[in-house]
N, C-alpha and C positions, 0 to 999 in steps of 0.2 A: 609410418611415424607421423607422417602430416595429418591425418584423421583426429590425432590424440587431443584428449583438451588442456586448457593452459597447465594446468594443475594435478597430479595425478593425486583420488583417493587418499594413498599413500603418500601426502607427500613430504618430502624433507624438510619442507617451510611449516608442518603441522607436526610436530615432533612426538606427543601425547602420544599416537599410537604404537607405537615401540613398549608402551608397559602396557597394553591391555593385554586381557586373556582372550580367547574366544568367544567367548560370551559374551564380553564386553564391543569384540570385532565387530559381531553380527550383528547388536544394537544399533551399532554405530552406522555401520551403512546397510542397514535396514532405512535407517535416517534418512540417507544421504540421496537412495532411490528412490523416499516419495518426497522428497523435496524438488528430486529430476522431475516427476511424474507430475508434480504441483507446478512447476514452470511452463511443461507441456501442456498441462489441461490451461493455465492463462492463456496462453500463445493460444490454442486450438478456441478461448471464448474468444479473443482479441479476432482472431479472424472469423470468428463466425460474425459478429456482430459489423465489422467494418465492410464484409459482403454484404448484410442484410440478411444470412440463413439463419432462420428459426430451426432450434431441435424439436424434436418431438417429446412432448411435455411425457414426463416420467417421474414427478414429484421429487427428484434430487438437483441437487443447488444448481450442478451445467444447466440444463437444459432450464429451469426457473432465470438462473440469474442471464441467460444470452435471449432469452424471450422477453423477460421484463425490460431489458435496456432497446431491445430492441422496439417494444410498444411502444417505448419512452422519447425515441430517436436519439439515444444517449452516444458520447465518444467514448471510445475505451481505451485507455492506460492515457490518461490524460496527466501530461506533467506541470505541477505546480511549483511555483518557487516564489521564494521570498529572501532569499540571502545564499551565498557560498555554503551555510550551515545549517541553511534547514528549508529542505524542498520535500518533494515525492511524488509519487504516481500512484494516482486513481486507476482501478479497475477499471468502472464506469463512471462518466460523470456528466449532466445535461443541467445548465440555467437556463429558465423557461419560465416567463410570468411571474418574474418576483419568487420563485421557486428552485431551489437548489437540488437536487439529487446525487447524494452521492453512494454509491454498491460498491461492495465487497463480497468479492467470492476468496471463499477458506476451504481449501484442500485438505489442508492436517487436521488431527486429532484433537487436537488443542483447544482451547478454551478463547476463543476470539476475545483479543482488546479490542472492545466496541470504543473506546478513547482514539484510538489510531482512526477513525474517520470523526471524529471531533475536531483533530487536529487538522485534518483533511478541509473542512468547513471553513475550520478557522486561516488557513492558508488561501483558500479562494476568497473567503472576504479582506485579507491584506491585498492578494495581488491583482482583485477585480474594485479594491474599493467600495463594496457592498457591506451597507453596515449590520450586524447581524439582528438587528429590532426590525427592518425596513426589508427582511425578507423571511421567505419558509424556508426550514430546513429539512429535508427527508434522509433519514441513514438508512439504509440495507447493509445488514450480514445474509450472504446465501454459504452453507454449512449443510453437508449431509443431506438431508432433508429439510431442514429447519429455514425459515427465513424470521430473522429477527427484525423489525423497524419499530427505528422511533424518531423523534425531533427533537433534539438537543435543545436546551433553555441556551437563549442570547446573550442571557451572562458567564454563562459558563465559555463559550465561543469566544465571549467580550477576553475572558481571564485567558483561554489558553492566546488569543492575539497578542495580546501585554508582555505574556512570557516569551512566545514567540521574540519579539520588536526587543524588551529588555535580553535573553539571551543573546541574540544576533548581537547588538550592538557591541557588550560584554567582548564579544568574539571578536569584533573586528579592532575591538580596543586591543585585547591581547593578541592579536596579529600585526597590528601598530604598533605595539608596543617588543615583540620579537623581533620586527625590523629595525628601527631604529638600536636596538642592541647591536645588531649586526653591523651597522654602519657605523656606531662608536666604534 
């Protein structure tokens, strides 16, 4: 019983599975095993790159995206924050000459939101102070095979910082504002 993890599959706190049919079972943790397998293969680039091992280049996203960071001298699963409400962690991530770097490896099948390292961008310029006109930004998605890059326009950076700063605030208004109920 000690081996088991916090949360069984099944568990009583995820009620839903109780109406599925079988069909619906096997979708479900079909899911649930590449999602294990997508946490294993992070952990497995996180330590290849914090060793320093290069994979053997085989034109699929591991072995591109732990070699590219590795040429890069990049950190990997770097954590960023800017408020109780809105943080996160980089796969990869390396500031270097006025130049930002920020990769993403995608495991699933999915259709990557290339926005989710915008915001990534935009979080290192709140909490580095780096204004986004006054440096370069390089995105990587590594997917499948595929490696997508681009460089984000500084306004757009500009806009999601804004929302960033106005949300957060917002939040900490209405958690100010749940306390003080409390103590009426």
């Amino acid at each position: 019983m000690n081996n088991l993890p916090d949360h069984a599959f099944l568990s009583p706190s995820k009620v839903h599975w109780i109406n599925y049919d079988l069909d619906k079972l096997k979708r479900v943790y079909e899911g649930y095993k590449r999602t294990i397998e997508g946490t294993r293969i992070h952990e497995f680039a996180e330590h290849c790159i914090n060793l320093g091992v290069y994979l053997q280049s085989d034109g699929q996203a591991l072995s591109s995206f732990v070699n590219d960071a590795l040429d890069l001298n990049m950190d990997s699963e770097v954590h960023l924050y800017y408020s109780q409400f809105v943080f996160g962690k980089v796969d990869a991530m390396a500031y270097k000459n006025k130049t930002l770097y920020i990769f993403d490896l995608k495991t699933g099948r999915g259709k990557p939101k290339y926005s989710q390292l915008d915001i990534y961008a935009a979080l290192f310029c709140l909490s580095s102070k780096k204004h986004p006109e006054e440096i370069t930004i390089i995105c990587r998605v590594y997917q499948g095979d595929d490696v997508v890059e681009w460089s984000p326009e500084p306004g757009e950076i500009i806009r999601i910082m804004n929302v960033i700063i106005e949300a957060s605030e917002f939040l900490e208004f209405l958690e100010a504002e749940e306390k003080t109920k409390w103590m009426d």
